[in-house]
N, C-alpha and C positions, 0 to 999 in steps of 0.2 A: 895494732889498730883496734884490738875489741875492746883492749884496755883503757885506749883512747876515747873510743866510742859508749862506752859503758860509764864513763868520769862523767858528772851531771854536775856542771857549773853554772847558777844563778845569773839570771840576762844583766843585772845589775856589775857582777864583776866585769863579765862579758863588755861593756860597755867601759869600765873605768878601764879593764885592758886597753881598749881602744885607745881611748884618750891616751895613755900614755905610751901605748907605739905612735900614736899621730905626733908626741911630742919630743919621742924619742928621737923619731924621724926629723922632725923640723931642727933637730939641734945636730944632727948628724948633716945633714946637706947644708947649714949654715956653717960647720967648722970644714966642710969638702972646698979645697980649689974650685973657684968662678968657673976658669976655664976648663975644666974637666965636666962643672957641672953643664955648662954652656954646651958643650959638644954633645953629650947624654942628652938632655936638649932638643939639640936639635937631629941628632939620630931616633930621637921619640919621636919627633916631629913630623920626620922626613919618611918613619915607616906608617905615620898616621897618615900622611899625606897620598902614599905611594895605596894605600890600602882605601881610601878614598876615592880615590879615580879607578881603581880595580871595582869597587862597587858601583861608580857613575858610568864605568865602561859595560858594567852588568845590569843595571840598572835601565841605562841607554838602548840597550841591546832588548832586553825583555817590555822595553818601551814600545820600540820597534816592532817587535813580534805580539804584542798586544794590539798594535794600530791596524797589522796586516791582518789576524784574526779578525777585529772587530769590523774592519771592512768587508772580509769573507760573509762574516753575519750579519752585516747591513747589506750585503748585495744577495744576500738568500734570503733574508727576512723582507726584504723590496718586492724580487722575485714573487715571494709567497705572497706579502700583498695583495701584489697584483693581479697571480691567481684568484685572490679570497673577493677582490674584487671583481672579476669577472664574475664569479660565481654568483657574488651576490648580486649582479644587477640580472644575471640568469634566474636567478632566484626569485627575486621581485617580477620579473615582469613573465614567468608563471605564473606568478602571485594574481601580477596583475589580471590573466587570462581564466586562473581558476575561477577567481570572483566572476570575471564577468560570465564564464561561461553557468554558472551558478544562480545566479543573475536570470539569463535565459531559461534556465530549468525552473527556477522557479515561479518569474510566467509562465513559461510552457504549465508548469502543473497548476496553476493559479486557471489557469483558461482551462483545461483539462477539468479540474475540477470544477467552475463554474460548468462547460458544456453537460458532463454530466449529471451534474444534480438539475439541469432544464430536464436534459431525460429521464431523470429521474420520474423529476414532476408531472413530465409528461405521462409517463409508463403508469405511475400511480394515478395521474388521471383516467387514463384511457379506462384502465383497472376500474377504479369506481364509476364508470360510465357502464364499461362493459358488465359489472353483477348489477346497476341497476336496472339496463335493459332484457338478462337473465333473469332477474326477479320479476320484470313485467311481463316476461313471456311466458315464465310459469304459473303467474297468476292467470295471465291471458285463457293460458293452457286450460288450467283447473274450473276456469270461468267454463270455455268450450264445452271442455269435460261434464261439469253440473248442467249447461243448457243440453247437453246431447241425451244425456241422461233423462232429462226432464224431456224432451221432445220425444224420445223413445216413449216414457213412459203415458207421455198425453197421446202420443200414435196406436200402443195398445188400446187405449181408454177410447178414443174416437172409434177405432175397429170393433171393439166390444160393442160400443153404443151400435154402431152401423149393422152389427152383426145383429144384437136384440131387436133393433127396429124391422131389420129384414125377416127374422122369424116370426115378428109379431106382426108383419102382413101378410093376407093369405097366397097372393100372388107370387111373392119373396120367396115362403115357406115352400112353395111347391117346387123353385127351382135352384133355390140353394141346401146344401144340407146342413148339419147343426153345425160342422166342421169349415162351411165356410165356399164347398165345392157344387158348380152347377149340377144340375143334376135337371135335363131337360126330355121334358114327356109330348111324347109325339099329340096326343091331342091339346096340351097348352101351348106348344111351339107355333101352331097356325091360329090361337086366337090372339096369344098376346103375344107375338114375334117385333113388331114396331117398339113398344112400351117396354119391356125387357131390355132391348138392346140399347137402347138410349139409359138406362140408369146403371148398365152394366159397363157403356163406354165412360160414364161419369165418376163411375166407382173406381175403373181402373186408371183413370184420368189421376183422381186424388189421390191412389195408391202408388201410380208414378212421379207423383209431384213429393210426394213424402220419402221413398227412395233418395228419391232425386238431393234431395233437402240433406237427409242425410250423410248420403256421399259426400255432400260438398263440404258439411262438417269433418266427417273424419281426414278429407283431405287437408283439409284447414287444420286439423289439430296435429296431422303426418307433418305439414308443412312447419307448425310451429315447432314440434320437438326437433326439425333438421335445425333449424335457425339456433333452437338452443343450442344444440350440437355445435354447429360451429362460431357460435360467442363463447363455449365452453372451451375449444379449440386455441380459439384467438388469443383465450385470456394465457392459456399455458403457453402459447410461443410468447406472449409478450414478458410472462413472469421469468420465462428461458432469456429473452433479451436482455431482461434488467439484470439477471442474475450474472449473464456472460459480459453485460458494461461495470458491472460491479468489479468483476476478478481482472476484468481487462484496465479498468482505471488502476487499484490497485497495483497490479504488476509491473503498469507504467511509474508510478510512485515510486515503488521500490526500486527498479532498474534505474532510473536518475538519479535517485538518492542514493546507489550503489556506485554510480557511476563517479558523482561527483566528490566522493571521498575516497575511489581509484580499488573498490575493492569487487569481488565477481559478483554479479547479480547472482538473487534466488531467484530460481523458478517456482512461480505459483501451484497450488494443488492443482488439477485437471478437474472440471466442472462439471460434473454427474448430471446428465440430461433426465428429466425425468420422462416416465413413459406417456406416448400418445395417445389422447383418447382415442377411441373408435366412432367411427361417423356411420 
């Protein structure tokens, strides 16, 4: 065999070999008896034939068992379908309900955020009404303040003048002192007792009316720094409002828009108050 296999014969010979067993053969079966060859024939024939229906019998069979699988798989792959279709119409009309519910939130936050940018507006109004009416009051204030100042200092000026006039009369001189205090002498008491008391009620007339005046100033100016006080007040709960609609709209935002993509809301920072003025 290695001998054989080792022998390297040209495809050309190879070929003319052929030819001439093909023709060896044709002259051999042409000098062979018909009926010998006839029978060889048909015992060829008969094992081709017998070896044919053993393949159609396998064939038919694996026919068979192909039709029963592929049925198996059209009645699983139906089944699965059918599932795939249930799902999907499950699918969709979440679909459907995501959207709309999406929909809603975003009016909802559409109105939300309109409402509060009104209060915004509002709050920043109030805001700029409230420091202009702060600014008026301490103008007001400073106004009070310069007239009280000034009426003080004309009250001294009017007392000095009333005082130099009193010492430059001789009658004045005898019953006030430089200081401003009666000082009554048993012999001027019974001449000019009428005349004294009549310019002594007038004096302390005008000295209560200037009191008087006074007080009601600084009550007026006690009264304006409350008012400041509490517009100074007002403004910080309102700027405490805006700030707590601010984090509150926000956090609404957020939580709907957490919501609507199915994941857990954040919780917002906690809103540091600041401190209250003192009234």
């Amino acid at each position: 065999m290695e001998q054989a296999c080792n022998i390297k014969v040209p495809t050309k010979k190879l070929k003319k070999y052929e030819k001439e067993y093909q023709t060896m053969r044709e002259s051999q079966l042409q000098q062979e008896d018909p009926m010998d060859r006839y029978k060889r024939e048909n015992r060829r024939l008969q094992e081709a034939s017998m070896r044919l229906e053993q393949e159609n019998d396998d064939l038919a069979h694996e026919l068979v068992t192909s039709k029963i699988a592929l049925r198996n798989d059209l009645d699983q792959a139906e089944d699965k379908a059918d599932v795939l279709n249930k799902e999907l119409l499950l699918t969709k009309q979440r679909l459907v309900e995501t959207e709309e519910e999406k929909r809603k939130q975003e009016e909802e936050t559409a109105q939300l955020k309109e409402v509060f940018r009104k209060q915004l507006e509002k709050a920043e109004y109030e805001i700029k009404k409230t420091t202009a009416i702060i600014a008026e009051y301490k103008q007001i204030c400073s106004q009070l303040s310069t007239r009280l100042e000034k009426q003080q200092a004309a009250s001294k000026e009017e007392l000095e003048v009333v005082k130099g006039k009193m010492m430059a009369c001789k009658h004045c001189s005898d019953i006030f002192s430089k200081e401003g205090a009666l000082k009554l002498a048993a012999d001027s008491r019974e001449d000019q007792g009428i005349e004294t008391d009549d310019e002594k009620d007038s004096l302390k007339k005008q000295l209560r009316e200037m009191e008087l005046e006074l007080a009601q100033t600084k009550l007026q100016l006690v009264e304006a720094k409350c008012k400041i006080q509490e517009l100074e007040h007002q403004r910080g709960a309102l700027m405490n409002e805006i700030q707590a609609a601010k984090n509150s709209w926000f956090s609404k935002t957020l939580n709907s828009i957490k919501t609507a993509t199915g994941t857990q809301p954040l919780q917002p920072p906690p809103v540091t108050q600041p401190p209250k003025e003192s009234t």
